[in-house]
C-alpha positions in Angstrom: -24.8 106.3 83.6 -25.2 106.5 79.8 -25.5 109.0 78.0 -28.0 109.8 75.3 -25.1 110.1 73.0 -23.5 106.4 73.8 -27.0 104.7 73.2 -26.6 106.4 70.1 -23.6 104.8 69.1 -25.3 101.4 70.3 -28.1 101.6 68.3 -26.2 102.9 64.9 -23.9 99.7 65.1 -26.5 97.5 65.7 -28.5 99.2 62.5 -25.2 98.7 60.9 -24.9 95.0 61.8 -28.4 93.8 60.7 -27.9 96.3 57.4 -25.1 93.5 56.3 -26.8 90.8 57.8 -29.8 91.3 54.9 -27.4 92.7 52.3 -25.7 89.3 53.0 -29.4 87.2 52.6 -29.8 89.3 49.3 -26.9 87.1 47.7 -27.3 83.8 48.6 -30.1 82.9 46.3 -27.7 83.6 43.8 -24.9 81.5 44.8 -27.3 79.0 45.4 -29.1 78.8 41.9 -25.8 78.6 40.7 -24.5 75.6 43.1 -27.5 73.7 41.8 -27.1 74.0 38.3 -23.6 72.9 38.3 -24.8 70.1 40.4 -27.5 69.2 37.4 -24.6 69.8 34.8 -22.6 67.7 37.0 -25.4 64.9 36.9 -26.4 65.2 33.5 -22.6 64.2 32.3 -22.3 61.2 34.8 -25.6 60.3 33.7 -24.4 60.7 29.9 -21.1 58.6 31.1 -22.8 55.9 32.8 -24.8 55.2 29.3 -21.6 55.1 27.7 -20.2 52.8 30.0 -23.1 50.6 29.9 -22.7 50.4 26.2 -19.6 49.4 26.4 -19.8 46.7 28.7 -21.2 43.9 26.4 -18.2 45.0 23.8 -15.3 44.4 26.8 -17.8 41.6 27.8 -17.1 39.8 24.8 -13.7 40.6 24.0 -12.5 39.3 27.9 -14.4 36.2 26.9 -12.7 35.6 23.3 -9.3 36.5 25.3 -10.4 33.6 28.2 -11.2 31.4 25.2 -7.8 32.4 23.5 -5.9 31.7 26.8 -7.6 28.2 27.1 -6.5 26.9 23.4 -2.9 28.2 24.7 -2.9 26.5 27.4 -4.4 23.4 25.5 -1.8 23.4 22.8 0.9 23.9 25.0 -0.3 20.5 27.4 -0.3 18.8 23.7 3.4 20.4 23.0 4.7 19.4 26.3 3.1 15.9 25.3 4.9 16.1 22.1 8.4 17.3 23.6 7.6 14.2 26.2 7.6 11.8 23.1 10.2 13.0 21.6 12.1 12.8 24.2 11.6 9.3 24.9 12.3 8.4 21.3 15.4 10.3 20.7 16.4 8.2 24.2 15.2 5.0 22.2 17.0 5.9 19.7 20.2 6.4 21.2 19.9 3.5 23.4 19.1 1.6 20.3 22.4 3.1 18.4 24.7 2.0 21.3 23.1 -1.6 21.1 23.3 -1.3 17.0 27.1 0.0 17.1 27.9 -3.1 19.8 26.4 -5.4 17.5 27.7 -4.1 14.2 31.4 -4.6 16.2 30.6 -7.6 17.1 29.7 -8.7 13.2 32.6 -6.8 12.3 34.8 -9.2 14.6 33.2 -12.7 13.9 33.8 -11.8 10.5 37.0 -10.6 10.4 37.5 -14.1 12.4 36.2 -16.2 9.4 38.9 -18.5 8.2 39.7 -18.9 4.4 38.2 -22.7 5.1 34.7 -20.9 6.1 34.1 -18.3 3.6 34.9 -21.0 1.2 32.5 -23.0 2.3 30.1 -20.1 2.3 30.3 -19.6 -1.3 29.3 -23.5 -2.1 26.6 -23.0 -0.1 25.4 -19.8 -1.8 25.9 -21.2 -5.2 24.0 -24.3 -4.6 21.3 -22.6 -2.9 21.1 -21.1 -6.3 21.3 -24.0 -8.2 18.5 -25.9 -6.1 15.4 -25.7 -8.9 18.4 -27.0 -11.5 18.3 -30.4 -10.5 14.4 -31.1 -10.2 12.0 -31.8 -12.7 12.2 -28.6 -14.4 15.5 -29.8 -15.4 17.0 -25.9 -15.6 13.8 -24.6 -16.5 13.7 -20.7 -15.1 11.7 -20.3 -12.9 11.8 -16.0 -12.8 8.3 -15.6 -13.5 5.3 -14.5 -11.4 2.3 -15.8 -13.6 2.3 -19.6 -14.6 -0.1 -20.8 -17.4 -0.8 -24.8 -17.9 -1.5 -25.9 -21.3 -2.4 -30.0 -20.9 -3.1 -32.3 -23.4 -6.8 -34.5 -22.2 -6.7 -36.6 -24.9 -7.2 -40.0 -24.8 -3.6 -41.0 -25.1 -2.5 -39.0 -22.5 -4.7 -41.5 -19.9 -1.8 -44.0 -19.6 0.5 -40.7 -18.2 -2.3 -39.0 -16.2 -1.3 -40.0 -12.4 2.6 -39.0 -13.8 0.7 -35.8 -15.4 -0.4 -34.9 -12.0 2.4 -35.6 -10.3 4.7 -33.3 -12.5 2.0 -30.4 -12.0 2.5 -30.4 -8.3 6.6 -30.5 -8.9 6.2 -27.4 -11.3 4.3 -25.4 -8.8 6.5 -26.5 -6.0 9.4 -24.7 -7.9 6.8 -21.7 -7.8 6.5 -21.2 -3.9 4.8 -17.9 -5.1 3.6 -16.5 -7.8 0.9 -13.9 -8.4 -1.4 -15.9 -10.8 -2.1 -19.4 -12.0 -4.4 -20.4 -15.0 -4.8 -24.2 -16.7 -6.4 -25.0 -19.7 -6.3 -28.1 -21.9 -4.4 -28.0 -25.7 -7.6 -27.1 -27.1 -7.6 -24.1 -25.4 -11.1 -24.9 -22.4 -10.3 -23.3 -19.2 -10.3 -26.3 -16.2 -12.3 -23.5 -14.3 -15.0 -21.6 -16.1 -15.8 -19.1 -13.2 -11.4 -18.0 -13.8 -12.2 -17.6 -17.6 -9.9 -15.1 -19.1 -8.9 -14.0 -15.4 -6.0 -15.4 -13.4 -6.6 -17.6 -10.5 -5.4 -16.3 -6.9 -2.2 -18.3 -6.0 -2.9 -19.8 -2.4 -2.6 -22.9 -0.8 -6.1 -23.7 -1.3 -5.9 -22.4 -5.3 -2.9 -25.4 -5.5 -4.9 -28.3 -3.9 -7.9 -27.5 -6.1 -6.1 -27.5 -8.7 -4.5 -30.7 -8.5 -7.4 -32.4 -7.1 -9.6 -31.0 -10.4 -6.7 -32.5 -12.7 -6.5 -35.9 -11.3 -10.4 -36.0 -12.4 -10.1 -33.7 -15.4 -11.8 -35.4 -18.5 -12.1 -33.2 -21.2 -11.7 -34.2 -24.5 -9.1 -32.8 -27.2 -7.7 -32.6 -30.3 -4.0 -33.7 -28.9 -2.5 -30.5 -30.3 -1.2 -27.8 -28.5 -2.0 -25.1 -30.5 -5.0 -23.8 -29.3 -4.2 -23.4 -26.2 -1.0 -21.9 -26.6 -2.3 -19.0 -29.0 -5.4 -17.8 -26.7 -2.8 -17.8 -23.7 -0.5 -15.6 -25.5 -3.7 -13.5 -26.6 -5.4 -13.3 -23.5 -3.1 -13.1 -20.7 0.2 -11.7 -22.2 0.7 -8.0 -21.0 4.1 -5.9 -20.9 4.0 -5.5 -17.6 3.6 -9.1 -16.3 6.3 -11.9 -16.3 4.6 -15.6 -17.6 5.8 -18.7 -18.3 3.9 -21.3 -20.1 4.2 -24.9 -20.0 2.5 -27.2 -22.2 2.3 -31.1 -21.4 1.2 -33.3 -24.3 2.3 -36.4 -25.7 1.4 -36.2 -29.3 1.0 -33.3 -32.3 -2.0 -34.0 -34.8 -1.7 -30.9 -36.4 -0.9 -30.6 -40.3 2.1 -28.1 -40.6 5.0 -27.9 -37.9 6.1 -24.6 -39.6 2.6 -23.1 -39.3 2.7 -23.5 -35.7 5.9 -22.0 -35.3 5.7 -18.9 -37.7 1.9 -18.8 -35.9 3.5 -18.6 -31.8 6.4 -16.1 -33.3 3.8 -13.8 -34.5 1.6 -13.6 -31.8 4.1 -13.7 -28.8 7.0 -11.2 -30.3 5.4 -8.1 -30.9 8.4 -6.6 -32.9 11.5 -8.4 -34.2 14.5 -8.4 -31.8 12.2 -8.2 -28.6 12.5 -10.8 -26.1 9.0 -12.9 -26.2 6.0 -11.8 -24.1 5.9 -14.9 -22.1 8.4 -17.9 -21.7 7.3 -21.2 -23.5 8.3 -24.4 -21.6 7.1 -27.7 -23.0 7.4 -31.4 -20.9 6.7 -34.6 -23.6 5.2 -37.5 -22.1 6.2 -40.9 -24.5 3.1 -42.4 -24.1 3.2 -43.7 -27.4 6.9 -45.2 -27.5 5.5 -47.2 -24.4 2.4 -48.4 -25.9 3.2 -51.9 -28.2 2.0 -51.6 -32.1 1.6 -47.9 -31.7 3.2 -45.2 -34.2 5.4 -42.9 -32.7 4.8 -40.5 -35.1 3.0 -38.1 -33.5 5.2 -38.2 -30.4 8.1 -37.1 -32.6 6.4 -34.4 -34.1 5.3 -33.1 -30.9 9.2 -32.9 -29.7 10.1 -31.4 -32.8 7.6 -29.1 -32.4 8.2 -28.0 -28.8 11.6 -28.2 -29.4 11.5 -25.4 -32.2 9.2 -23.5 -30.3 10.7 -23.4 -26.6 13.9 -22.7 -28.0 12.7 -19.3 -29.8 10.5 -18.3 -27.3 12.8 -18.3 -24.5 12.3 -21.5 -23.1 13.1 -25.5 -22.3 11.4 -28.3 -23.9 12.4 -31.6 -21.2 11.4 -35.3 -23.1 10.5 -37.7 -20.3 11.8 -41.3 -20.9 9.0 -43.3 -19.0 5.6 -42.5 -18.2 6.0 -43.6 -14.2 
């Protein structure tokens, strides 16, 4: 049986037992006041984070959207470079292709010429020389024709009816030895332009220009003083430039003026600006001999309108041609 001493025992360990038991229940208020405020502290920074991190997300928002937007203008340019590399590609294979059939060809020229007998390139040279001889022969009889502006100065007189049709006809030979030119005017020897709306302006050279033009003259009926000086002095004034090439010809049949040497001392002043330059235009003249074909009329006038153009052509760098018949 037990004694009173062992219950003793019992009892003074199981006093001991709860004793640390509440010394135990003492503490843990304290560790757990503590636990919770690291927890807030723990809180109150991922709270403080997560603010920051929301701010921030409209910043990397953007910049990933400029960076998309950056990638898309790469890719863009290099579909256009690829494009362009593509191109060049299938030039530079043109090119070559077009080289090989460039270098076979140039052979080729290189053998038929080389094959050329002394016969042919003799040949050759007679045909080149009267290909530049063709406007010789014509009506311009050797006139140059190395201008690009061409100025008509006719003579409507009265005399000058019995030539008209060959009048015409010797316009439309001058401006065939013209295929092109960049400007065309026509005036009678008084100076009146045959177009009023081209007064003091040149007149378009086209096909349609030419036709007008020679379907105006076969009708033209404008009276003059059948004397060329006029119209030669207000085409030198208003249509002479340095940078333009002109030839002038002047049809008449007859010269009513009172002094030859005025004329000529009058057309040297106005059309050579300095002595020892060449003329601002070229003066061509073609003399009609209306009155050597007309019975009991003096000739007079006819002869002082070749000596006239004569003078003047030659010093003014051009060709005076005297017709023989008015047909």
């Amino acid at each position: 049986m037990f004694s009173l001493s062992f219950l003793d025992c019992i009892c003074c360990g199981f006093g001991a037992i709860i004793l640390l038991l509440v010394l135990s229940k003492i503490g843990e208020p304290r560790a757990l006041e503590k636990t919770r405020l690291d927890l807030d502290a723990l809180i109150a920074a991922l709270q403080q984070e997560l603010f920051e991190i929301r701010g921030e997300t409209p910043i990397l928002t953007r910049e990933v959207e400029t960076r998309v937007a950056r990638l898309a203008e790469a890719e863009t340019e290099v579909a256009r470079l690829g494009g362009d590399l593509s191109e060049i590609e299938s030039e530079f294979r043109s090119s070559r292709q077009l080289s090989e059939v460039n270098d076979i060809v140039e052979g080729r020229l290189a053998a038929a010429l080389q094959a050329l007998s002394e016969e042919m390139k003799r040949l050759q040279a007679q045909v080149e020389a009267a290909h530049a001889r063709r406007f010789e022969d014509d009506l311009v009889g050797g006139i140059p024709v190395d201008s690009e502006y061409v100025i008509f100065i006719i003579d409507t007189s009265g005399s000058m009816d019995l030539a008209w049709p060959l009048v015409v006809k010797k316009m439309a030979q001058v401006l065939d030895a013209y295929p092109r030119v960049k400007g065309v005017q026509v005036m009678n020897d008084d100076g009146q332009y045959m177009f009023s709306s081209y007064a003091g302006k040149w007149i378009p050279d086209t096909p349609a220009r030419r036709k007008a033009i020679l379907e105006r003259l076969s009708g033209w009926d404008a009276v003059s003083n059948s004397s060329p000086v006029e119209g030669i002095e207000r085409a030198i004034k208003v249509f002479a430039a340095p940078d333009k090439q002109i030839s002038l010809y002047v049809f008449g049949d007859a010269f009513t003026g009172d002094s030859i040497k005025d004329v000529v001392l009058s057309a040297r002043r106005l059309n050579r600006q300095n002595p020892g330059q060449p003329p601002r235009v070229r003066i061509h003249a073609i003399g009609f001999p209306t009155e050597f074909v007309t019975p009991g009329v003096s000739e007079i006038t006819s002869v002082r309108f070749a000596t006239l153009m004569r003078v003047v052509c030659r010093e003014n760098g051009g060709t005076f041609v005297g017709l023989n018949d008015t047909k």
